[in-house]
N, C-alpha and C positions, 0 to 999 in steps of 0.2 A: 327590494325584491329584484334578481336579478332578470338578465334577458333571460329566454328558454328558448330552447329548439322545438319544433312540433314532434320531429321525429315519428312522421308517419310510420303506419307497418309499411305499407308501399313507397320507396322514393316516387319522386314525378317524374311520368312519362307520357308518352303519344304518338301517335300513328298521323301522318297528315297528308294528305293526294286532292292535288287540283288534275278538274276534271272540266275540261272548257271553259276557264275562268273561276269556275267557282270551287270551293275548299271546304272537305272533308275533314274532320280530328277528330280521331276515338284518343279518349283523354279522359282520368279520373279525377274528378270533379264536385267539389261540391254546389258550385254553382254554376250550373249549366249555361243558364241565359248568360251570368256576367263572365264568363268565357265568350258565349256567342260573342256578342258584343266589343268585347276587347278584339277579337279576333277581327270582328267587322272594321273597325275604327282604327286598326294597325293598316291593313289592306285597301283599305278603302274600297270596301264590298259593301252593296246594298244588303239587308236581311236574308233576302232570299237566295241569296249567293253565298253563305256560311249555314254549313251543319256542322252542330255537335255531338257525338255519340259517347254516350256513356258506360261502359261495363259496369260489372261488380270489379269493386275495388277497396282496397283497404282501407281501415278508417284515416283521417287526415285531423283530428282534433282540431278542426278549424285552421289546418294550415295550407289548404285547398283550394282559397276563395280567387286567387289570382293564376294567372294562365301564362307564367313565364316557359315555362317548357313545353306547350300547346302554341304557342308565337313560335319562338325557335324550330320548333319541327316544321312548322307550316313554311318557315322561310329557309329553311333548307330544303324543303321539298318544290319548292319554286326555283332556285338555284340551279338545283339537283334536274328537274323536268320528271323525276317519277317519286313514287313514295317515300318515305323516310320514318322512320321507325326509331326514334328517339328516349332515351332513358337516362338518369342524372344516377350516376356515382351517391351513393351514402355522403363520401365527403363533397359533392356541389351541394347534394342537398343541406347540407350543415355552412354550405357558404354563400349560396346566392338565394334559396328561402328566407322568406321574414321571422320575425323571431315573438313572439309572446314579450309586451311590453315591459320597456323595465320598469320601477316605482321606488319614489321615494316617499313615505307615508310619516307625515308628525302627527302624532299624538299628544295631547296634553287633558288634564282634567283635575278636579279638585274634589276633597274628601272632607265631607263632616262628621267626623267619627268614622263608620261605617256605609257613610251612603256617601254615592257621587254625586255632587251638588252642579258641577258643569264641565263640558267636554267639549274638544274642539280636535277636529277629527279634518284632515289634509292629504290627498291626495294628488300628486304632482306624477302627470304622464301617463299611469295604466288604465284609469277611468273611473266611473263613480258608482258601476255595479253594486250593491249592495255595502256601499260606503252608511247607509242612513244607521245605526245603532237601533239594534231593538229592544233595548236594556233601556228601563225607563229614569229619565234624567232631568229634572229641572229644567236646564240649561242648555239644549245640545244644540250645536253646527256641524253639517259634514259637505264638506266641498269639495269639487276637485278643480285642478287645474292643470292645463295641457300645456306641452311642450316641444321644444323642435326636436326629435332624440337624433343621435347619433349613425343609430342602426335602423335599416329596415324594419316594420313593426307593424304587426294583423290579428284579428280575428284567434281565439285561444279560447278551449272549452273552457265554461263559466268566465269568460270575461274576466274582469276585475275581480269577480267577485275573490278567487281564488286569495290575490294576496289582500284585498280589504277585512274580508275575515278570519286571515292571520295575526292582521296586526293587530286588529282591535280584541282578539281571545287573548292574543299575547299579554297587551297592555290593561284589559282584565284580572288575570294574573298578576301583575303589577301591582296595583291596586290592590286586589286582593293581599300582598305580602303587607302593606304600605298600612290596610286598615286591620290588619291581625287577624282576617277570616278566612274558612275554609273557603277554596277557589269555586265548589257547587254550591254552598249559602250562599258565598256573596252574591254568586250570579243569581240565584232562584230569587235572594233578594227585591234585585234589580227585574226580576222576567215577569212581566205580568202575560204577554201573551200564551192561552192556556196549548196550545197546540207545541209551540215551539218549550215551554216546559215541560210537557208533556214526554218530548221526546229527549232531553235531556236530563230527567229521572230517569224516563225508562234505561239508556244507555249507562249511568251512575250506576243502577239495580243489579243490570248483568255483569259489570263490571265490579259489584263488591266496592264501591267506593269508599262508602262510608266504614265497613273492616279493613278496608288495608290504609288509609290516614293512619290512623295509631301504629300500623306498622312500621318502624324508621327502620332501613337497614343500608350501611356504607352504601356508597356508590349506585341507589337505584330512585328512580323518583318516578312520580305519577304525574300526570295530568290528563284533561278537559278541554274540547269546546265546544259552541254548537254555531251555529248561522239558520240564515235563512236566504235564500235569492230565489226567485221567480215560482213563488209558491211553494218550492221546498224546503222543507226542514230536517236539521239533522245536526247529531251530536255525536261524539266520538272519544273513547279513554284510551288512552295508555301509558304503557309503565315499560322504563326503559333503565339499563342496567350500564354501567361503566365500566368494563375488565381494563381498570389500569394497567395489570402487566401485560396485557396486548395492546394497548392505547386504542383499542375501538369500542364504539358502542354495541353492543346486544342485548341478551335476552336475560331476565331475571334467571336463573335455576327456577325450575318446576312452576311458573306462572303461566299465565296464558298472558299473551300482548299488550293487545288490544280488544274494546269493546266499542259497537258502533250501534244507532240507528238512527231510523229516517220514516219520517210520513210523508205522502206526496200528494 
C-alpha cells in the first residue's frame, strides 16, 4: 500500500498575533488542545499565554492532527511585530504534510479442500486496525509490526483499517480461485458472525450476485468484500469492464457498478 496524501478540501492555514507576549492562532484544526500545546512547547508559553481559535473549516481526513503551519504563522508574526495571515500552496501542502502510512502486508494461509485451515496475516508499518480476521479459521495470527519509514506519516481516516481489509478481501479471493469456490460461498462459509453476514448478503442481493456468476462476458469481471473496524460493518460489489481499444477501465454497457452496504 502505497503513501497517500490527505488532500484536505482546505490547504493549511492561520492567522497568528502576539498581544503582550502572548499568541493568538485562528487555525483549522482538528485537534485544538494538541495544537495549543505544540504552540506552548515551541514558544515556551505557559497555558495561559496561548489561545487557539477554530473556525468552520474543511474536512482534514485526519491530516489535521499537527500544527506545522499554525508554528510558522506564529513565528512570523513575531518576526514580523503585527499579524500574519499565512496559507500553504496545494503543492507545500502535497510536500511538507505527512502522508497516510505506507504498508507492506504478507499473507499466507492453507486450504483443506474448501476450508482455511491456518492464516498468518503481517502487517509491516501502517498498523494493526482491523488486521484480526473475522472469517473463522482454526489456526489464525495477525500482527503488526512497526518501522522507521522514509516519509513523514499520521493519523488517516479509518487507520489501517483501509489497506488491512484490502489485503485480506483480496487474499480471500485468492483462495477462493485456489479452492474452486464462488468468492460469496467461500466467504459466508467462513463468516459466522450473523451481523457482518448479514450485510454481506444483503449487498450480494442488490447486486444480483448470484445472476450475473454464470454471466462470463470478455473483458468484465465482478467482485466482493466486506470488513468490519470499530463496530461497523459493511460490504460492497462491483463489476468493472476493460475497453482494450482505449486501454482503460470502465463501465460494463448497461450495468449498474456497484452495490454497497452497511449497519452501524
Amino acid at each position: 500500500m502505497a503513501y497517500v496524501q490527505h488532500a484536505p478540501l482546505e490547504s493549511r492555514a492561520a492567522v497568528a498575533e502576539w498581544t503582550d507576549g502572548k499568541l493568538t492562532v485562528w487555525t483549522g484544526t482538528q485537534s485544538p488542545f494538541g495544537y495549543h500545546g505544540e504552540l506552548a512547547r515551541t514558544f515556551h508559553l505557559a497555558n495561559d499565554q496561548v489561545r487557539v481559535v477554530v473556525p468552520d473549516f474543511g474536512s482534514g481526513f485526519g491530516g489535521k492532527h499537527t500544527g506545522e503551519a499554525a508554528v510558522e504563522a506564529a513565528r512570523l508574526a513575531l518576526a514580523a511585530k503585527r499579524p500574519v495571515s499565512l496559507r500553504w500552496t496545494r503543492q507545500e501542502e502535497f510536500t511538507w504534510a505527512y502522508f497516510r502510512p505506507a504498508a507492506v502486508i504478507d499473507v499466507e494461509a492453507s486450504l483443506d479442500g474448501q476450508a482455511v485451515t491456518t492464516w498468518h496475516f503481517v502487517n509491516i508499518n501502517s498498523g494493526a486496525s482491523a488486521s484480526e480476521t473475522p472469517y473463522r479459521i482454526a489456526k489464525a495470527r495477525s500482527r503488526f509490526v512497526s518501522s522507521q519509514p522514509p516519509l513523514r506519516q499520521g493519523s488517516y481516516r479509518a487507520l489501517a483499517a483501509t489497506a488491512n481489509n484490502f489485503a485480506r478481501e483480496g487474499f480471500m479471493d485468492e483462495l477462493a480461485v485456489a479452492a474452486g469456490a464462488d468468492p460469496l460461498e467461500f466467504r459466508l462459509a467462513h463468516l459466522e458472525h450473523p451481523r457482518l453476514r448479514a450485510v454481506l448478503e444483503a449487498a450480494a442481493a442488490r447486486f444480483r450476485w448470484r445472476e450475473r456468476v454464470p454471466d462470463k462476458r470478455p473483458d468484465v469481471g465482478i467482485g466482493l468484500a466486506c470488513g468490519t473496524e470499530k463496530g461497523s460493518y459493511v460490504a460492497a460489489c462491483a463489476e468493472v469492464a476493460v475497453d482494450r481499444a482505449q486501454g482503460r477501465i470502465g463501465r460494463a454497457p448497461g450495468c449498474a457498478r456497484s452495490s454497497s452496504a452497511g449497519r452501524f
